[in-house]
Steps between C-alpha positions, in 0.01 A plus 500: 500500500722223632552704798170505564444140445368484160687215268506400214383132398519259222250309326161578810194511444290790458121593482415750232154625486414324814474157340735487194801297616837643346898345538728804408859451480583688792287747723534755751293325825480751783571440887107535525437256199728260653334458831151519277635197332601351837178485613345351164448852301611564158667794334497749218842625415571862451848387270539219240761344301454253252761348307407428138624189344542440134213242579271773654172558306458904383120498549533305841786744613299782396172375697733425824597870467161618464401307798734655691382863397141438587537373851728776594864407440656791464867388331598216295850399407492306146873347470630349209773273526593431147458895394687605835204754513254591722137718473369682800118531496369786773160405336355294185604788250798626638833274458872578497701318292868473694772356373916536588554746788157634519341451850239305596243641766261405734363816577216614617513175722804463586678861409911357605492211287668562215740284284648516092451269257840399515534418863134260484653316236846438696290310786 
């Protein structure tokens, strides 16, 4: 994905549903978004991560997600700092729960991005 342009951006905007304005933690922007955004257009991400704080409301967390489901995100990334865990949603009712070595995946968006549990929490 880098290779072809795509990056990967902290705190941007994006428009769910068309109107809904969303700030994930980080998002997957492609080379196409970017020049979209460029020239005044918005973007949907295909890949999320949000990091949850122990200040970070369940039922807001849980809306955010569903958000994200309905306007066609296809991955999101749930980290959690304090747990040194992370859940991998491919969709509203299917989550990973990932903790040590396990490896974390982008896939289907972004198949070669892969990295454990271990080596997110070393950054």
């Amino acid at each position: 994905a880098y290779g072809l342009g795509d990056r990967l951006v902290v705190e941007t905007d994006a428009t769910l549903n068309a109107q809904e304005l969303r700030r994930p933690d980080i998002a997957l922007i492609t080379r196409a978004q970017i020049i979209s955004c460029a020239n005044g257009g918005t973007f949907l991400p295909a890949f999320a991560i949000e990091i949850i704080s122990k200040n970070d409301n369940i039922n807001k967390v849980r809306e955010k997600l569903e958000a994200y489901f309905q306007s066609g995100v296809q991955v999101v990334w749930h980290i959690f700092p304090l747990l040194k865990k992370v859940d991998v949603y491919t969709s509203q009712k299917k989550v990973t729960v990932l903790s040590e070595n396990d490896l974390c995946s982008a896939a289907p968006v972004v198949p070669d991005f892969e990295i454990s549990v271990n080596e997110l929490f070393k950054i």
